[in-house]
C-alpha positions in Angstrom: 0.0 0.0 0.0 1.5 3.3 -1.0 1.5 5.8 1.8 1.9 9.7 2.2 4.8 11.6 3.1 4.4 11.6 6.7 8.2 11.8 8.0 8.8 15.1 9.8 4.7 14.8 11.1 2.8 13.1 13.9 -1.0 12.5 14.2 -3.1 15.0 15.7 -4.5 12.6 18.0 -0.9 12.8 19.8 -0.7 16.7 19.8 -4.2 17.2 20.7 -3.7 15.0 24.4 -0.1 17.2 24.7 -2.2 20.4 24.7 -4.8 19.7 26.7 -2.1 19.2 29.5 -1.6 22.9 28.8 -2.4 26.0 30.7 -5.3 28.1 28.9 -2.7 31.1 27.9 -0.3 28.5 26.4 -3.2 26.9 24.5 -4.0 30.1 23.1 -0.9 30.8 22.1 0.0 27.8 20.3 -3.5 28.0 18.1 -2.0 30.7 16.1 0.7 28.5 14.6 -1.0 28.0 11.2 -1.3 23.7 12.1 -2.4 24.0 15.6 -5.4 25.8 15.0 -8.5 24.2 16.9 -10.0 23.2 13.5 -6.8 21.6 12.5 -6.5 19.4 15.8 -10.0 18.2 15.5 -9.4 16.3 12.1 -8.2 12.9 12.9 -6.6 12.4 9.7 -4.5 15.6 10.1 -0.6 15.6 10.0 1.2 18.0 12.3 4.3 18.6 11.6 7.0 17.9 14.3 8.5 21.0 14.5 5.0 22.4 15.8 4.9 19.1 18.5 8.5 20.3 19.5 6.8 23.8 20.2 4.3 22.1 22.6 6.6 20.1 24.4 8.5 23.3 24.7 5.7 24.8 26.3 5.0 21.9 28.8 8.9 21.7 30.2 8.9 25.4 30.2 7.5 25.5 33.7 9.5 23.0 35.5 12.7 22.0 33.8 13.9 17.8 33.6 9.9 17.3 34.0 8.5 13.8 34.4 5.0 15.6 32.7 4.8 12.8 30.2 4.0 10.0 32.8 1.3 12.5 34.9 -0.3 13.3 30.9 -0.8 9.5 30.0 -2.3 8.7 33.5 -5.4 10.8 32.5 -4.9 9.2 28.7 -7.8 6.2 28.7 -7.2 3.9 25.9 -8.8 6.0 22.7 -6.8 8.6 23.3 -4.1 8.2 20.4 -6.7 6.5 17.8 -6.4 3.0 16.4 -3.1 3.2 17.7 -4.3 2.4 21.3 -6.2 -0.7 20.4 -3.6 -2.4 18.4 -2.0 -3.0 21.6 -5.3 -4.0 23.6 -6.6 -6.3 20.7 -4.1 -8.9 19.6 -3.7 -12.5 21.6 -1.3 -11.3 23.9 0.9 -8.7 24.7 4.1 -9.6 22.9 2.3 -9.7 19.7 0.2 -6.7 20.2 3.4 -5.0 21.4 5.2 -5.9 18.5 2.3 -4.8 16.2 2.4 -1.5 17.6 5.9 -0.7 17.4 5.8 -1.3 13.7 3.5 0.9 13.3 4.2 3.6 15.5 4.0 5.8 12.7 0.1 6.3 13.1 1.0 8.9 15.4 4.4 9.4 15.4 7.1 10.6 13.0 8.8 7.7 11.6 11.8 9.9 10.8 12.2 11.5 14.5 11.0 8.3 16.3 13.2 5.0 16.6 12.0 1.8 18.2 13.3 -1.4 18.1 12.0 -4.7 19.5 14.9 -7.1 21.7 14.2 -10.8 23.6 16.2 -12.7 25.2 13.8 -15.6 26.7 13.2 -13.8 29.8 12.8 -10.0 28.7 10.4 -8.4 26.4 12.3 -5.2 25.6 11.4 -1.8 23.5 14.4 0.5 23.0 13.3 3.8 21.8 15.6 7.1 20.7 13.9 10.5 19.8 15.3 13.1 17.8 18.2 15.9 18.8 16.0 19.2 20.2 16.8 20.9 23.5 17.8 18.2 26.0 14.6 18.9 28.4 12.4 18.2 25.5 14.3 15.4 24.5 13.8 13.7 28.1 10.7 14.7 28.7 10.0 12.6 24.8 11.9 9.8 26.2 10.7 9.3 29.3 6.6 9.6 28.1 7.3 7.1 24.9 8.4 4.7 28.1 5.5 5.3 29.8 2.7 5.0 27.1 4.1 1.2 26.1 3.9 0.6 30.3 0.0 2.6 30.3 -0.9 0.4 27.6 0.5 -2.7 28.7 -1.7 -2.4 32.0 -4.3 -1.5 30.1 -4.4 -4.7 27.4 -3.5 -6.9 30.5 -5.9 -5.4 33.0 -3.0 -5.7 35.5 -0.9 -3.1 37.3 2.3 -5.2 35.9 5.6 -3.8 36.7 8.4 -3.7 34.2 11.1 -5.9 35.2 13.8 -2.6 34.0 13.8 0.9 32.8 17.0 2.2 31.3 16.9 6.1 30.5 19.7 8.1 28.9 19.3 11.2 31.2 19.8 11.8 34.6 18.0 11.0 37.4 14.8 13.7 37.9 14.0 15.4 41.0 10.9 13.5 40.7 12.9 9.7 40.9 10.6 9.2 43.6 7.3 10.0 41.9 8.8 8.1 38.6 9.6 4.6 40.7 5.9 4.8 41.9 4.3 5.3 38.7 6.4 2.5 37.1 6.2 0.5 39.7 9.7 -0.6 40.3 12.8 0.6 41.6 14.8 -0.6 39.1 15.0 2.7 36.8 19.0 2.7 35.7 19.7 6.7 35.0 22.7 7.5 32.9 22.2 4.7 30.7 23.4 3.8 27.1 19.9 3.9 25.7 16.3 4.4 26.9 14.2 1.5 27.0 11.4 -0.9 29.1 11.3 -4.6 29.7 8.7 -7.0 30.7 8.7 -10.5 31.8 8.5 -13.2 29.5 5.8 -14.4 31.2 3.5 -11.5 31.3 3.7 -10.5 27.6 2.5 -14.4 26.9 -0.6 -14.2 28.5 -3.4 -14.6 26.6 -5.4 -10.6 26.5 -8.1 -10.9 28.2 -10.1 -8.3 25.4 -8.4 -10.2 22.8 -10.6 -11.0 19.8 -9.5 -13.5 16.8 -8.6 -11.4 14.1 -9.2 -8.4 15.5 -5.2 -7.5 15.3 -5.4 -8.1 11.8 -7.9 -5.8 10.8 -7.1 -3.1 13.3 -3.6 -2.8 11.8 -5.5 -3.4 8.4 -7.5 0.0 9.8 -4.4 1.6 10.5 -3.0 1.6 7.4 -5.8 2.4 5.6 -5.9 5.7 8.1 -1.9 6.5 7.4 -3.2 6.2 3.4 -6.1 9.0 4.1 -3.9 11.1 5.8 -2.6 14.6 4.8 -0.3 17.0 6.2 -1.6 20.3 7.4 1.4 22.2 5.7 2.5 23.0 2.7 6.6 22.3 2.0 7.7 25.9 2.6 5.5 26.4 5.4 7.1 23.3 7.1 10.4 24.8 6.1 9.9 27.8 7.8 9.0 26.8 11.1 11.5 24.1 11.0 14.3 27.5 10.7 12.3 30.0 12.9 12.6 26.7 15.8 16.1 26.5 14.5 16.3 30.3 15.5 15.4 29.7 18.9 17.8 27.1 19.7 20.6 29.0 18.0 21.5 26.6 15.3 20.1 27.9 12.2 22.9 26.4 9.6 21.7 25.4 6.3 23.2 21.6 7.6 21.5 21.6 10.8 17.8 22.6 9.0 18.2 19.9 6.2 19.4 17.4 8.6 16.0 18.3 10.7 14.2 18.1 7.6 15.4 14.7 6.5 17.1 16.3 3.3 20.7 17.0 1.7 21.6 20.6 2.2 21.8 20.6 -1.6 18.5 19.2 -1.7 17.0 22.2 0.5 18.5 24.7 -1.7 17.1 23.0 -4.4 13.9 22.8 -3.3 14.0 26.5 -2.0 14.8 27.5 -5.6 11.9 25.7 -6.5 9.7 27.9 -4.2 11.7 31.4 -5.9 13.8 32.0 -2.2 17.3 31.3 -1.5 18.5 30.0 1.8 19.8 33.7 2.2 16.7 35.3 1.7 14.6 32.9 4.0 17.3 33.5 7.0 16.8 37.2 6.6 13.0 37.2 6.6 13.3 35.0 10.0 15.6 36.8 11.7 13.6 39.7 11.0 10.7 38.1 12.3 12.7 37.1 15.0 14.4 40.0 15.9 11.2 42.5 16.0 9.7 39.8 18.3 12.5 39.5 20.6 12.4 43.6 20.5 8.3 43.8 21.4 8.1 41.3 24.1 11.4 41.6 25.7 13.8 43.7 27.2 16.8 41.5 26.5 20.0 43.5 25.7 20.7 44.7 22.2 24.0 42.8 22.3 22.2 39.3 23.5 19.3 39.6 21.0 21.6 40.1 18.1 24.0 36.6 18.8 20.7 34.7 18.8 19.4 36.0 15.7 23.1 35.6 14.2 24.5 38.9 14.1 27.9 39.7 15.2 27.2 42.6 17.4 24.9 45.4 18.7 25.6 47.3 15.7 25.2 45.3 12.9 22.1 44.8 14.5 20.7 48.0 14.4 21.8 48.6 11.1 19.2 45.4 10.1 16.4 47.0 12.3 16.9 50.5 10.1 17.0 48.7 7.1 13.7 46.6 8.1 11.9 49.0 9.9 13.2 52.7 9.0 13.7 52.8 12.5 16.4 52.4 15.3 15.8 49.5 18.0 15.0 51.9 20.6 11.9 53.3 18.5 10.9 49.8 18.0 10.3 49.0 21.5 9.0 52.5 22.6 6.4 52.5 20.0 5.7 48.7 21.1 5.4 50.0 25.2 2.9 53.0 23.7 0.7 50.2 21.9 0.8 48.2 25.6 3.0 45.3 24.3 3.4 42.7 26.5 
């Protein structure tokens, strides 16, 4: 079966149960980006592009840096939450299988490019390794450590046990909230510091027969699944994606032409290709963001001239305001007064 292009996107299943752990401001916020609009979330074929996810998680580690968020999210996430995804795991005749199942098709809501998974057993483990991609290392734990705790929700729920995994490796280090983490997976054995993040079971609980398990249900539920990925459709058009992809890139302060194709899955030859295809040039496309970026950072904040131009990429406080005159006819300093007389937050 032919699929879409869905690397660099996740299912808006996913992104809709991340927001709703957000605070009403934050939600409102993150509706303006042009494929987290309310409408948007609401369509269950709808592809949101990673970049925007990223921005969410963002959002949700914002307020308490190293956050274990992702395990107190899926503890109010009843199986339905993520779509057909959910019942592949509750539906096959036992958990291996159904766990199996759903790892190779963990595309139906995540991004196949960002999200790795692989499957190990060695007669008396059932392990999933997983590895996310390379954003800011509190987003990147906070991804680790709830993709370890939706296979262990799940689990419970296809079993209709509170079953225990037998060992949790994670890459980071250890959380203020250890405590609260060892509770919720219900074992002490949580190795910190480890060479790769990942959850094991007993062989003999991933046997068991499911007790919801229906005879060819599995089959026709990942049958469904695919037909779903088939229907689906990315919210974005290329350039779109592109450009949030470099305005995210601005934030973190690594807006090379490598780093964005990398992040986009593409050669940086390719990207300039394809930008030529769109009539821009890499070089145009990095001005218009760090324009963007720089009137923003002068509006809402009241950062120093010298630190807002090194993270929009200029060398100094002067060649700075040299862009905003150029831009905006005006110096930085009439920027932000005429932003205080408007009431600018």
């Amino acid at each position: 079966m032919q699929l879409p292009r869905i690397s660099g996107t996740v299912s808006a299943h996913l992104v809709r149960s991340l927001i709703g752990a957000t605070t009403s401001q934050t939600k409102n916020r993150l509706a303006r980006l042009p494929d987290l609009a309310t409408e948007v979330l609401e369509d269950d074929l709808a592809r949101i592009s990673t970049p925007s996810l990223i921005r969410v998680w963002e959002s949700l580690v914002l307020t308490e840096p190293r956050t274990t968020i992702g395990t107190l999210i899926l503890e109010d996430a009843p199986i339905g939450t993520f779509g057909t995804w959910d019942y592949l795991i509750t539906s096959g005749p036992c958990l291996r299988e159904s766990l199996t199942q759903a790892v190779d098709l963990i595309s139906t809501i995540g991004d196949p490019a960002a999200e790795k998974l692989l499957v190990e057993e060695d007669g008396r483990n059932f392990t999933i390794r997983h590895a996310t991609g390379t954003w800011g290392p509190d987003v990147v734990q906070a991804v680790d450590i709830f993709a370890l705790s939706l296979f262990l929700t799940r689990a419970r729920a296809a079993t209709d046990l509170h079953i225990s995994p037998s060992r949790v490796t994670i890459t980071h280090q250890a959380p203020p909230q250890v405590r609260q983490m060892a509770r919720f997976f219900g074992t002490d054995q949580i190795h910190f510091d480890a060479p790769y993040n990942s959850i094991s079971f007993r062989e003999d609980d991933v046997r068991k027969p499911l007790p919801k398990s229906q005879p060819g249900m599995d089959r026709i539920l990942a049958h469904h699944a695919k037909m779903l990925l088939a229907s689906s459709h990315s919210v974005l058009e290329w350039h779109d994606h592109f450009r949030i992809v470099l305005t995210n890139a601005f934030q973190q302060e690594t807006a090379t032409l490598e780093n964005v194709a990398a992040c986009l899955s593409v050669s940086p030859r390719t990207l300039q290709r394809r930008l030529a295809d769109h009539d821009t040039t890499w070089s145009a496309e990095v001005e218009a963001v760090r324009h963007e970026r720089t009137m923003e950072l002068l509006r809402t904040t009241d950062s120093p001239l010298t630190s807002i131009a090194r993270h929009v990429g200029y060398s100094d406080a002067r060649a700075l305001r040299r862009a905003v005159l150029r831009w905006e006819g005006k110096t930085p300093r009439d920027v932000r007064k005429a932003a205080a007389t408007r009431g600018a937050p």
